[in-house]
C-alpha positions, 0 to 999 in steps of 0.5 A: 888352549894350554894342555897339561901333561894330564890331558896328553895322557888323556888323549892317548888313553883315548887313543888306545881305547879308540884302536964315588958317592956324594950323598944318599937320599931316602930309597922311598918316597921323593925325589932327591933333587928338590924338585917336583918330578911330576909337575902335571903343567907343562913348560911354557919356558922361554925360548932360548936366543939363539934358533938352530944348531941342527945337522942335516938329516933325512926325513923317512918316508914323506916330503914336506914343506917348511915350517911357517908362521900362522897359514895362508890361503888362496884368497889370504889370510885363513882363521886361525886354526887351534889344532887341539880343538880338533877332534881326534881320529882314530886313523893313528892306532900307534899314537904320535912319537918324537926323537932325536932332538937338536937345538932347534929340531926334532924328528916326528912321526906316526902311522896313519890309515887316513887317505886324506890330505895330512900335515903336521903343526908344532905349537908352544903352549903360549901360542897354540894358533901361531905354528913355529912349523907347519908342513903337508907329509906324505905317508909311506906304506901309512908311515909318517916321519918328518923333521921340524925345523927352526924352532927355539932351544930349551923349548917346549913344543906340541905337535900333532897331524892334522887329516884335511884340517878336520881331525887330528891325531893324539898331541905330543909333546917334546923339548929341545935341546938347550943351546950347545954352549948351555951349561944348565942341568938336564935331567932325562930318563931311560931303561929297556927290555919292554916285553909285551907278553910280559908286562903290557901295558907297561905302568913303568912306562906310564909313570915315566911319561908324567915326569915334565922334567925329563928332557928326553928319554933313551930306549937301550933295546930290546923295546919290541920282542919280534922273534919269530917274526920273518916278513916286513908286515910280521915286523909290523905286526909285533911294533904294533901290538906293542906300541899300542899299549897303554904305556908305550903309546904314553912316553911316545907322546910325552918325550922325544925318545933317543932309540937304540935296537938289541937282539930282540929287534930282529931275533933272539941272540941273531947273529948278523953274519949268518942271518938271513940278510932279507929278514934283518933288512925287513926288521931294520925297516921297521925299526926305522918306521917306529923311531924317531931317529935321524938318518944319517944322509951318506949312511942311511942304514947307520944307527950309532949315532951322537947328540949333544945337550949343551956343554952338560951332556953328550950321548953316544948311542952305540949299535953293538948288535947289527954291526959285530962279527962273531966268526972274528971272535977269536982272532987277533982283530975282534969285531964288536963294533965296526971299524967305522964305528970304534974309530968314530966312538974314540974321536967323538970321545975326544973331542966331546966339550960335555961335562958328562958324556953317556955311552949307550951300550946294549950289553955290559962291558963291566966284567961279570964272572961267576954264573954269569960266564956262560953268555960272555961271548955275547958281550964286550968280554967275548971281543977283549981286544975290542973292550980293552980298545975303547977303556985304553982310549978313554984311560990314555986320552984321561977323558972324563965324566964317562958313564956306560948306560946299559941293558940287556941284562933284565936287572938294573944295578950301579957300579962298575968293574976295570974302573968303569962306571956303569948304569944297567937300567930295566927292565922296563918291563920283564920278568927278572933275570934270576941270576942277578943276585949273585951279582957281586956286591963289591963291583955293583953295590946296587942291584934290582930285579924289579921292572924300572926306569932310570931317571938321571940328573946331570949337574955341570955346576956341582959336576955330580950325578944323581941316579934314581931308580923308579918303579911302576907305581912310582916309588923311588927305589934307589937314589944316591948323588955321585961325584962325576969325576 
């Protein structure tokens, strides 16, 4: 049973109700790249030749098997099991999410009140009874996370849970990545800064969940407000009130989603050196329950993380919060990031064969003085010697195509200061920072206050990128192609 990106939406409303520049386009209306953003039929692409590329990785929480092929039974062969047709439950409040995707794998997961034996199938559209993976999870305190396996690049993929094979959750959908010698464009999304006080249910979410083009989408932070929070079940009440909103529970299901954490994810401006150790590992808990984020095997609590997509793209996702010594502020060795980290951002850097390479950075490291100066030491520019490390690196090593995609800031903008070239996106849904109009014009030509996402279109051919700013109803508030020198 094909399904479209309009049944998917349908499910999970379903689920919520149950629980320099190269040309300019219009700043309105279509997208610039000659193609349907909103194409509401899924894929169905061709599977790409060659399976695999995936690193090991650790599943959260369950045990599972491997993938098979169709299933059998104690006396042979069983009927063949279209998953879709299967009635929904309403054991599965947060609806299903995927991330981290490689070539031939990606990280699912869900919460779950069902007590029932639970397994997860992934189906092509062009063969919904044929499972390119199937395997029995075990729920830990009702979380779910497994790896899919040995499935085809540049492939679409649904995926859903299955209780006892008699109900299901919402289906999800994701791609992979393309092979890691592809040169075709990948087009993904991203933004920030989701505060449910603010802006539930999150219609710039919702919007970015009907774009079938999007390979994937990043979260740059901030994506759950937790402050006051102290406990594990208070960390998981805030992912739960916000996850379960309307637009959250949308992009979840449609797209893999790359996540980093900001402050908010533990408390307003924490400071990991002095905070109380018990709370950030309470709040790094529950992060890890609502990502689909790989675990790295020799260092399971590590954020900062890589992926690549072919040879067009290669993202770098910093963790610039959970890792900073403010008490070295000061002194001749600043700690922003961590040694491991840095050293590990330079080389990969280095060695990164991607046309594009996007650093996702939590907090700007362009220089904004002015008004802005105040909340400097909360960013690259209170660390300079750290800040001055990694632009040296990148100048003296003449790494190209760099691009820093940042957040925190609660407006979006398009520029860059020190030759850097930075995207601020978000929020996805805040109020504005009422400071971003003094933003100064010669460094970012572009600035918003409204709630957006990003949508990016990396070229290799053409080696350009084209940067589109979409708000809640749709509407293409700025577009404009850039040479990716």
């Amino acid at each position: 049973m094909a399904l479209s990106r309009r049944d998917l939406l349908k499910a999970s409303a379903v689920a919520l109700a149950g629980c320099g520049v190269v040309a300019q386009s219009p700043t309105t209306g279509t997208s610039p790249t000659g193609e349907n953003p909103k194409n509401e039929t899924p894929g169905g692409e061709t599977p790409g030749e060659t399976p695999g590329g995936e690193t090991p990785g650790g599943n959260t929480g369950t045990t599972g098997t491997t993938g098979e092929t169709g299933e059998t039974g104690p006396t042979g062969p069983q009927p063949k099991l279209d998953v879709s047709t299967l009635p929904q439950s309403p054991a599965f409040p947060l609806g299903v999410g995927s991330g981290d995707v490689l070539p031939g794998a990606a990280i699912l997961w869900s919460k779950t009140s069902a007590t029932e034996p639970l397994k997860v199938r992934v189906w092509t559209e062009k063969a919904p009874t044929t499972f390119a993976f199937a395997a029995g999870v075990t729920a830990k305190d009702g979380f779910l996370s497994v790896e899919a396996k040995n499935l085809q690049p540049n492939t679409t993929y649904y995926y859903a849970f299955t209780i006892d094979d008699k109900a299901r959750s919402p289906i999800g959908r994701f791609k992979t990545a393309p092979p890691l010698d592809s040169l075709d464009v990948v087009i993904f999304g991203g933004s920030c800064c989701t505060r449910h006080s603010r802006a539930a249910p999150f219609p710039t979410l919702s919007d970015a969940a009907t774009h079938d083009d999007l390979a994937f989408f990043v979260h740059g932070g901030d994506r759950v407000y937790c402050d006051g929070a102290v406990s594990l079940a208070q960390y998981r009440n805030k992912y739960a009130q916000t996850y379960a909103e309307k637009g959250m529970l949308e992009l979840n299901g449609a797209h893999a989603v790359f996540s980093t954490w900001d402050d908010h994810e533990i408390d307003n401006n924490f400071n990991p050196e002095s905070g109380d150790a018990n709370q950030i590992a309470a709040a790094r808990t529950a992060f890890f329950e609502h990502s689909g984020l790989r675990k790295d095997a020799s260092d399971p609590n590590r954020i900062w993380r890589s992926a690549r997509f072919g040879k067009t793209l290669e993202l770098f996702i910093l963790d610039a919060r959970g890792e900073r010594k403010p008490s070295t502020r000061l002194g001749p060795d600043p700690i922003y990031l961590s040694r491991a980290q840095m050293d590990w951002l330079k080389a990969s850097l280095t060695a990164s064969p991607a046309k594009f390479k996007f650093i996702v950075n939590q907090v700007p490291i362009s220089i904004f003085g002015g008004a802005f100066a105040f909340a400097a030491n909360d960013r690259w520019e209170g660390y300079a010697a750290q800040r001055t490390e990694i632009l040296s690196h990148i100048s003296s090593e003449a790494i190209a195509g760099v691009w820093w995609l940042s957040g925190d800031f609660h407006f979006g903008a398009v520029g860059g200061t020190d030759g850097v070239r930075e995207i601020l996106w978000g929020p996805g849904g805040n109020t504005p920072n009422v400071l971003y109009p003094l933003v100064d014009p010669a460094a970012f030509p572009f600035t918003t206050g409204e709630s957006t996402y990003t949508v990016l279109k990396a070229d290799p051919v053409k080696n350009e990128l084209t940067i589109e700013f979409i708000d809640g109803a749709g509407d293409v508030i700025y577009a404009q192609t850039y040479a990716n020198t």
